[in-house]
N, C-alpha and C positions, 0 to 999 in steps of 0.2 A: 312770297311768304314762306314757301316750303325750304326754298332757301336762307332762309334766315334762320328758322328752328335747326333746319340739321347741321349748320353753323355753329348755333349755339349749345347743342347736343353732344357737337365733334368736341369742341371748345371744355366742356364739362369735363369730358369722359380724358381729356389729358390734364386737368386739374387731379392732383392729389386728395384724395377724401377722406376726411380722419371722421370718428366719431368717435366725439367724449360724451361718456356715461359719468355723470357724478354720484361720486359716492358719499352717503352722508359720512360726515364729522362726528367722533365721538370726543366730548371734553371729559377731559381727565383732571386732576389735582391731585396732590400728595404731599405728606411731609417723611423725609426721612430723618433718623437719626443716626450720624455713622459714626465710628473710630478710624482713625489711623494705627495700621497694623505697620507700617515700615515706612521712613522716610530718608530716605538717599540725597546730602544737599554737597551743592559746589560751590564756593566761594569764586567769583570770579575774578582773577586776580586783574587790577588796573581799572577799576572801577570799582568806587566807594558805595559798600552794601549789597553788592550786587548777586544775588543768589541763586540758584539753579536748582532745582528739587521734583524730583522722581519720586511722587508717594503713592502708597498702596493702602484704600480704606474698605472697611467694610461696613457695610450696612445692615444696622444694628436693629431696626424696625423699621417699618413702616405703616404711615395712618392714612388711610383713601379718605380725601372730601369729597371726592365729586366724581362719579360714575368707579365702576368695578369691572377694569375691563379683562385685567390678566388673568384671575385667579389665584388662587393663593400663595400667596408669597412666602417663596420660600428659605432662599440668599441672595446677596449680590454684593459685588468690589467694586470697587472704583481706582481705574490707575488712570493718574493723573500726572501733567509738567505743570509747574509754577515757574514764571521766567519774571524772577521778584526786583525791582531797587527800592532800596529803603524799605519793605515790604508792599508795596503797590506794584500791581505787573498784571503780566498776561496768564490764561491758564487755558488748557487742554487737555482732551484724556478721551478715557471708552469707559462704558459701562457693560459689568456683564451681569444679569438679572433672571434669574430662573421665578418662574411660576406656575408651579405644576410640573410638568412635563416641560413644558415651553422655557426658552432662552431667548430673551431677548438684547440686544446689544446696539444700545444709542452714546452717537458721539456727540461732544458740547465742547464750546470755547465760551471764554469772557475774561472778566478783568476783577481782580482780588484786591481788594483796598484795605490799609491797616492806617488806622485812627492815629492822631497824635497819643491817645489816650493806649493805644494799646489793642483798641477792639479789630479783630478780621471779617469780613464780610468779604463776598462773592455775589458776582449776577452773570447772567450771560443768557447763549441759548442753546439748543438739543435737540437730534434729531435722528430717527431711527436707521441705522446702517444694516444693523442684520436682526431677524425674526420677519414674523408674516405679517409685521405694521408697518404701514408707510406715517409719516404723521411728525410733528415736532413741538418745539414750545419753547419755554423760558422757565429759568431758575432763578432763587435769591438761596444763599447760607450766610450761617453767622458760626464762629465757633464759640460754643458756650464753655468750652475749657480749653487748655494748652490740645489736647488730644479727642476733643468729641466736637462733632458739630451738629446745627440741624440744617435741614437742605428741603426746600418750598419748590415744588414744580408744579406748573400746570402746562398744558398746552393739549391742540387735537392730534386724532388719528383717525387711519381706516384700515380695512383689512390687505394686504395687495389684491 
């Protein structure tokens, strides 16, 4: 028997031992409102419609639904790639977001669709690369003019 325990003791003690501690989840939600400040576009040539565009927005307000977790907001850009045909494509970018004192900087990818009718929408999802949040989520936008949009997020976090 004593054999067997220090066996099994040995056997432990060369196992790797993690311990996770969880942290609670804070849900967030938001709507921003932004402009584009600059848009940089490529025709690509050999391929019918096909656009490449480097934009710079900025974020014009912002409305918290659901918890207050940064504090007051202060600014933030949005540089973003569209890689469009027809206007349907892929999209990527950083965010850079101050509140307060605090900067935060979450990166997002997804897919930007243009209506037969003309309308733009956006979804994808997001997730923090630099500041003191680990944490992510999901967006929807629509542009409500040629140059303003609004942009719907929610998703959790925690502190690192």
């Amino acid at each position: 028997m004593k054999k067997i325990i220090f066996i099994l003791l040995a056997v432990s003690m060369l196992l790797p031992s993690t311990v996770v501690l969880a942290q609670k989840e804070t849900k967030i939600s938001a709507t921003w409102k932004i402009a584009v400040v600059r848009s940089d576009k490529i025709n690509i040539s050999g391929k019918e419609n096909h656009t490449l565009a480097l934009t710079e927005y900025k974020i014009l307000s912002e409305t918290v639904e659901d918890g207050t977790p940064f504090g007051q907001f202060k600014e933030g850009v949005i540089y973003g790639i569209e890689d469009l045909i027809q206007g349907t494509g892929s999209q990527e970018g950083y965010n850079k977001i101050k509140y307060g004192d605090m900067t935060l900087i979450p990166e997002w990818s997804g897919k930007v669709t243009t209506s037969p009718s003309g309308a733009v929408t956006s979804e994808g999802t997001w997730g923090f690369v630099g500041g003191p949040f680990v944490g992510g989520g999901t967006y929807s936008g629509r542009f409500i003019s040629p140059k303003e949009a609004i942009i719907e997020w929610e998703g959790e976090y925690h502190k690192k």
